[in-house]
N, C-alpha and C positions, 0 to 999 in steps of 0.2 A: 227480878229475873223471870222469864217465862217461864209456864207449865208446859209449852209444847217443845219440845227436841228433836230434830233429826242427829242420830248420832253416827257419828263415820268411825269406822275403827275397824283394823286389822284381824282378819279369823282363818286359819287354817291357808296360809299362805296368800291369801286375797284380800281385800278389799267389802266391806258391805255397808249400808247405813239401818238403822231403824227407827220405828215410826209407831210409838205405841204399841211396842209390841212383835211387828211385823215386821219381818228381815227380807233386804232387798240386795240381791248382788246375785253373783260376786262381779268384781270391775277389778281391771287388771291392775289401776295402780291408787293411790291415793287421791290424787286429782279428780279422776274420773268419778268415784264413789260420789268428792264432792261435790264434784258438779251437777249428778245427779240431784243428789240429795236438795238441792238449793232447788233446782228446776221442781221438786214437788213440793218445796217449803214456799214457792212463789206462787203455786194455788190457792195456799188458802188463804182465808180473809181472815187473817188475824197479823197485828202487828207487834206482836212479842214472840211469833217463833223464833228459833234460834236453828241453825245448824252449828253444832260442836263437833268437832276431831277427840276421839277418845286416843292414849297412846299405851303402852304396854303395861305404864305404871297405874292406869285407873287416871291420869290426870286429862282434863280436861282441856280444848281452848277452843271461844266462842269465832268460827271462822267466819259467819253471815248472820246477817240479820234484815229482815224488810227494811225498805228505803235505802240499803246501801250500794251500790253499782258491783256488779257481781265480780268475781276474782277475772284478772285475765288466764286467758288458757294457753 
């Protein structure tokens, strides 16, 4: 499993992802957060990031990963 995560998850009515630390949003709906989040996980040079969907309960699901053709929108 990768050390690096964009994670997307729901805060105060919205939408955000983070990155080490660093919170990015808000985005009005789930999709969009992700989309973001994928579009800065495709800059870097590494091919174990992950972008994960965090949901109310703490659980996880791994929604992108390098090499895979990004979600349709």
């Amino acid at each position: 499993m990768s050390s690096q995560h964009f994670v997307v998850a729901a805060q105060d009515r919205s939408w955000h992802f983070s990155f080490k630390g660093d919170l990015t949003g808000p985005y009005s709906s789930r999709e969009e957060a992700v989309a973001a989040a994928i579009e800065e996980a495709s800059k870097l040079d590494d091919n174990e990031v992950e972008v994960v969907v965090q949901d109310a309960d703490l659980k996880t699901e791994t929604v992108w990963r390098p090499n895979q053709a990004k979600p349709a929108s």
